[in-house]
N, C-alpha and C positions, 0 to 999 in steps of 0.2 A: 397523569404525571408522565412527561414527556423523558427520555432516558437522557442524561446531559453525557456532549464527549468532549471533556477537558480538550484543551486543543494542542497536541505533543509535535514537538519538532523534532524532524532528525535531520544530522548536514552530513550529504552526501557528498563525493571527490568527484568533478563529472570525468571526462577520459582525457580530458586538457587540463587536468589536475587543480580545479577552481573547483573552491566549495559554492554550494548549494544548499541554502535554507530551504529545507520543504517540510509540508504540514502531512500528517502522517491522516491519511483516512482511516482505515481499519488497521487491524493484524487479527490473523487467524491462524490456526493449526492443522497440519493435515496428518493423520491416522497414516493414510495412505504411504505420503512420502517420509512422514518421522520427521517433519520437519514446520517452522512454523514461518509465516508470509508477512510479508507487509506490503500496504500498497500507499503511493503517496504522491503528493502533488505538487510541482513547485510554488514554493509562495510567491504570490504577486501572478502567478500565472495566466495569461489570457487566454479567453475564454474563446473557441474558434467559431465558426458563423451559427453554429448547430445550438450554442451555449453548453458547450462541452469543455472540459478544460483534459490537457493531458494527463494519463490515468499511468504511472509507475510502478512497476512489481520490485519488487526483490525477496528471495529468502534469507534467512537470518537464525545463526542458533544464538540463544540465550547464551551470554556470559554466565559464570558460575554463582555471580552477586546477585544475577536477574537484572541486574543493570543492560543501556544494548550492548548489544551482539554484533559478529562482522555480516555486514550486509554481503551476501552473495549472490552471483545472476542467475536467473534461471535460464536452464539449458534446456529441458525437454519441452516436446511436444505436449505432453500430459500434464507436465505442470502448468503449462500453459492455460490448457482446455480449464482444469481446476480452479484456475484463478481469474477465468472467462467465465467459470458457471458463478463462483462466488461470487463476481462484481455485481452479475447479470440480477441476481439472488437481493444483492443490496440496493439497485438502482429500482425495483417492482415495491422493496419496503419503503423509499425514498415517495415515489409514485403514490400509495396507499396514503402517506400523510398528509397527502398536499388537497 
Protein backbone atom coordinates (compact mmCIF):
# COMPACT_ATOMS: atom_id res chain seq x y z
CA UNK A 1 0.00 0.00 0.00
CA UNK A 2 1.47 2.89 -1.64
CA UNK A 3 1.13 6.17 1.09
CA UNK A 4 -1.61 8.65 -1.02
CA UNK A 5 -0.74 12.65 -0.73
CA UNK A 6 -3.87 14.39 -1.12
CA UNK A 7 -2.80 17.11 -3.39
CA UNK A 8 -3.00 20.84 -1.16
CA UNK A 9 -2.70 24.05 -2.70
CA UNK A 10 -1.39 27.09 -1.34
CA UNK A 11 -1.55 30.87 -3.21
CA UNK A 12 1.40 32.58 -2.75
CA UNK A 13 1.80 36.94 -3.44
CA UNK A 14 4.76 36.75 -5.94
CA UNK A 15 7.03 40.27 -5.25
CA UNK A 16 4.88 42.00 -8.22
CA UNK A 17 2.03 41.36 -5.96
CA UNK A 18 0.04 38.43 -8.44
CA UNK A 19 -1.02 35.47 -6.91
CA UNK A 20 0.29 32.08 -7.52
CA UNK A 21 -1.60 28.74 -7.48
CA UNK A 22 1.17 26.20 -6.30
CA UNK A 23 0.82 22.59 -5.34
CA UNK A 24 2.41 22.07 -2.06
CA UNK A 25 5.03 19.06 -1.99
CA UNK A 26 5.84 18.29 1.59
CA UNK A 27 5.86 20.25 4.93
CA UNK A 28 8.03 19.31 7.67
CA UNK A 29 9.26 20.43 11.02
CA UNK A 30 12.52 21.35 12.26
CA UNK A 31 13.55 20.71 16.08
CA UNK A 32 16.30 22.71 15.33
CA UNK A 33 14.84 26.00 14.20
CA UNK A 34 11.24 25.58 16.19
CA UNK A 35 9.95 26.11 13.09
CA UNK A 36 7.93 24.17 10.45
CA UNK A 37 8.78 24.21 6.19
CA UNK A 38 7.02 23.95 3.21
CA UNK A 39 8.26 23.33 -0.08
CA UNK A 40 6.08 23.92 -3.23
CA UNK A 41 5.76 24.13 -6.83
CA UNK A 42 4.15 26.33 -9.05
CA UNK A 43 1.20 24.59 -10.77
CA UNK A 44 1.34 24.20 -14.31
CA UNK A 45 5.19 24.58 -13.95
CA UNK A 46 7.65 23.58 -16.48
CA UNK A 47 9.71 21.12 -16.31
CA UNK A 48 13.54 22.44 -17.31
CA UNK A 49 15.77 20.26 -19.81
CA UNK A 50 16.91 17.93 -16.70
CA UNK A 51 12.94 17.05 -16.05
CA UNK A 52 13.34 19.18 -12.96
CA UNK A 53 10.57 21.54 -12.29
CA UNK A 54 11.45 24.52 -9.82
CA UNK A 55 11.61 23.52 -6.19
CA UNK A 56 10.21 26.62 -3.59
CA UNK A 57 10.89 26.77 0.32
CA UNK A 58 9.17 28.93 2.64
CA UNK A 59 8.84 28.76 6.46
CA UNK A 60 5.45 29.15 8.01
CA UNK A 61 4.06 29.01 11.67
CA UNK A 62 0.73 27.33 12.14
CA UNK A 63 -2.19 29.80 12.73
CA UNK A 64 -3.62 29.02 16.13
CA UNK A 65 -6.90 27.10 14.07
CA UNK A 66 -4.01 24.92 12.51
CA UNK A 67 -5.39 26.39 9.57
CA UNK A 68 -2.25 28.15 7.10
CA UNK A 69 0.06 30.17 8.55
CA UNK A 70 1.93 33.39 7.23
CA UNK A 71 4.46 31.99 4.78
CA UNK A 72 7.81 33.45 5.74
CA UNK A 73 11.39 33.54 3.73
CA UNK A 74 14.01 31.81 4.68
CA UNK A 75 17.04 33.87 5.64
CA UNK A 76 19.74 31.59 6.75
CA UNK A 77 22.41 29.69 5.47
CA UNK A 78 21.44 26.70 7.76
CA UNK A 79 18.01 26.67 6.90
CA UNK A 80 18.98 26.52 3.86
CA UNK A 81 21.46 23.52 4.05
CA UNK A 82 18.16 21.68 6.08
CA UNK A 83 16.01 22.04 3.45
CA UNK A 84 18.82 20.83 0.97
CA UNK A 85 19.31 17.79 3.07
CA UNK A 86 15.38 17.23 3.35
CA UNK A 87 14.75 17.59 -0.45
CA UNK A 88 17.88 15.56 -1.17
CA UNK A 89 16.39 12.93 1.67
CA UNK A 90 12.85 12.94 -0.55
CA UNK A 91 14.17 12.92 -4.10
CA UNK A 92 16.59 9.11 -3.10
CA UNK A 93 12.72 7.78 -1.43
CA UNK A 94 11.14 9.12 -4.93
CA UNK A 95 14.32 7.05 -6.80
CA UNK A 96 13.62 3.72 -4.47
CA UNK A 97 10.01 3.54 -5.86
CA UNK A 98 10.43 3.80 -9.32
Amino acid sequence: MGHEHEERHITIVDENGNEQLCEVIDTFYSEQFGKSYVLYSLVGAEEDEDGQIEIFASSFVPSENGEDGELEPIETEEEWDLIEDFLNSLEDEFDEEE
